[in-house]
N, C-alpha and C positions, 0 to 999 in steps of 0.2 A: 668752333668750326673754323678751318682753314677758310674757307671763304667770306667770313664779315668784314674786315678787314678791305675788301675788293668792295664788297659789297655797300659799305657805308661810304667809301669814299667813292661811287658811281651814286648812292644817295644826295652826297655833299654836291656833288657837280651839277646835279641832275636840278638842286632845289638851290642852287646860286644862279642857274640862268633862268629858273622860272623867276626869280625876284627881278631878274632885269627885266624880264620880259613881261612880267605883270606892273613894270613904271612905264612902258612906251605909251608916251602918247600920242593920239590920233593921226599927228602933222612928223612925227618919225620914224612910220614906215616906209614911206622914198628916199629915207635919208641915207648917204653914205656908210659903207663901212670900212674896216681895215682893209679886208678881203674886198680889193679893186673892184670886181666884178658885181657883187653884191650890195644889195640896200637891204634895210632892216630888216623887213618882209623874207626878200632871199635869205638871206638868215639864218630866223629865224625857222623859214619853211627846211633849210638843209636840216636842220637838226631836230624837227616834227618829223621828219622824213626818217632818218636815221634810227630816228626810236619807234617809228611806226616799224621796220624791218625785223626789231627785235624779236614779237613777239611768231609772225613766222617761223624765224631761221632759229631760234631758240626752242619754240615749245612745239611745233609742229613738227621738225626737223625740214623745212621747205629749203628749194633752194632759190637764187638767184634766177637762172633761167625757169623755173616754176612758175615765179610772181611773175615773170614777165614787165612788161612796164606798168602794173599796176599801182607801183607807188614812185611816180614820176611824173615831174612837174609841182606848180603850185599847189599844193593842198589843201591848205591854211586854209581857203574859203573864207567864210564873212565874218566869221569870230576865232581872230586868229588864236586870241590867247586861250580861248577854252580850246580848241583842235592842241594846241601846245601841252595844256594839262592834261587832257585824256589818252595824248599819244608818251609821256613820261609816265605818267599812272600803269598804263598797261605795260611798256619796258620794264617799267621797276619791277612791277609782279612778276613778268615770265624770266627777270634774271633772279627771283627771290623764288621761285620754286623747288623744291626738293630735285637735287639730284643737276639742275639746271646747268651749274659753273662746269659741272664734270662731261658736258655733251659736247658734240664736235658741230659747228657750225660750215654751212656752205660760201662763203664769202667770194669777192669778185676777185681775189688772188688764189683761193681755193679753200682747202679742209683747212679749219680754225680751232684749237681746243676754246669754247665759249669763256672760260676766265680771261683768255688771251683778249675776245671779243670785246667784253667787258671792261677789262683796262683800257683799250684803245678808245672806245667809247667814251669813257669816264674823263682820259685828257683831252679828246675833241671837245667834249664840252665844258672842260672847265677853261681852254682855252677861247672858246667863243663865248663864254662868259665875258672873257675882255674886251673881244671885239665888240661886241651888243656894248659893255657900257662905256669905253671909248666914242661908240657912234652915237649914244645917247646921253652921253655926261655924264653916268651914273660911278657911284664909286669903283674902279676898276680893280683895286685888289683882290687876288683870290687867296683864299686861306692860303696858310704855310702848307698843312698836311697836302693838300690837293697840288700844290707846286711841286712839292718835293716826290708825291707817287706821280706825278705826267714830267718830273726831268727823269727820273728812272724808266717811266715807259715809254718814251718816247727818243732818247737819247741813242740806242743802238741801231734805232730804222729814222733818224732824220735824214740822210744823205740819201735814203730812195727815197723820202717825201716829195724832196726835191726833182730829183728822177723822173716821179710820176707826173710832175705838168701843176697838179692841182696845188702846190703849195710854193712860194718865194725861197729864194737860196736865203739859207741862212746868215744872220748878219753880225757882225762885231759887234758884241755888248761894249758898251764906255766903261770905261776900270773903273773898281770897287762896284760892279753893280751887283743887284741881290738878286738874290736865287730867283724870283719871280722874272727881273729882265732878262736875265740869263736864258728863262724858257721862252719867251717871249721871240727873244735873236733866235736862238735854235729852230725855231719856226719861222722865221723871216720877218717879224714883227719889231719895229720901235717904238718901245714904250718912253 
C-alpha cells in the first residue's frame, strides 16, 4: 500500500513525543519551551489538541466550523499524559482506517487531501518532539527517516509558515550542519 510509508512514519512521530512526554516530570509542566509562548503543558496540550481534531475531520468528514470551539483551550485536564495517549491512540486509528489517507479533509486553509493532512501532522510533531525535549533535557534527536520526510514536507510551505504569525523566520544553519539542524533553522529553531 501506497500509504504505510506515510503511515509508519506519522507512527514514528507520533510514538517519539509520547516518550518525551511519558519522562515529564511533575515540576516541568511550567517550564519553558522553544516555542516563546508556551510551557510544557502548552505544548503538549497544542499537540493533544491536534490529534483530538483528527478523528473528526478524518472519519466523520466534520469541519472546522462544525466543531466549533469544541476543542480549544487547555484540555489536558489532571492527567495530562493519559489525555496525551488516548488522543494519539484515537488519530492513529482514524488515519489507519481503510480508505482514510484517500479522503479530503476540511482544514483552517480549506479542502485538504488527508495524506497531505497527515504529512503535515507527522512533521508538527516530530518537530515538537524536539522542543518537548530541549525544554525537558531529554535526548533531542529525532530519527534520520522522520528528518528527512518533515525537510521534504515542510520545505515548499516554510516561507508561508512564517507568513502565518504562528511560526519564527527561518534561521541560518552554522556550516557543515546536519540534516536534523537544517530542519530545525528552516522552522526558526537553534539547535
Amino acid at each position: 500500500m501506497a500509504d504505510q510509508p506515510l503511515l509508519a512514519r506519522y507512527a514514528e512521530a507520533l510514538e517519539l513525543f509520547t516518550e518525551r512526554v511519558h519522562t515529564i516530570t511533575p515540576d516541568q509542566w511550567d517550564a519553558p519551551t522553544p516555542c516563546t509562548e508556551w510551557t510544557v503543558r502548552d505544548l503538549v496540550n497544542h499537540l493533544a489538541v491536534e490529534q483530538m481534531w483528527v478523528p473528526p475531520l478524518v472519519r466523520e468528514g466534520s469541519s472546522l466550523a462544525e466543531q466549533g470551539d469544541a476543542l480549544e483551550g487547555d484540555l489536558l485536564g489532571d492527567d495530562p499524559v493519559a489525555t496525551w495517549d488516548a488522543a494519539a491512540a484515537a488519530a492513529r486509528e482514524a488515519f489507519r482506517e481503510p480508505g482514510a489517507l484517500g479522503r479530503t479533509v476540511d482544514l483552517s486553509f480549506g479542502e485538504t487531501p488527508a495524506a497531505h493532512y497527515c504529512a503535515q501532522m507527522t512533521a508538527d510533531a516530530a518537530v515538537h518532539a524536539w522542543d518537548l525535549s530541549r525544554a525537558i533535557g531529554a535526548d533531542e534527536r529525532i530519527p534520520k527517516p522522520l528528518v528527512d520526510f518533515s525537510v521534504r514536507e515542510v520545505a515548499p510551505y516554510a516561507v508561508d509558515l512564517e507568513e502565518s504569525g504562528l511560526f519564527a523566520a527561518p534561521v541560518e544553519p552554522p556550516p557543515g550542519a546536519d540534516a536534523q539542524t537544517k530542519l530545525l533553522a528552516l522552522l526558526g529553531r537553534e539547535a
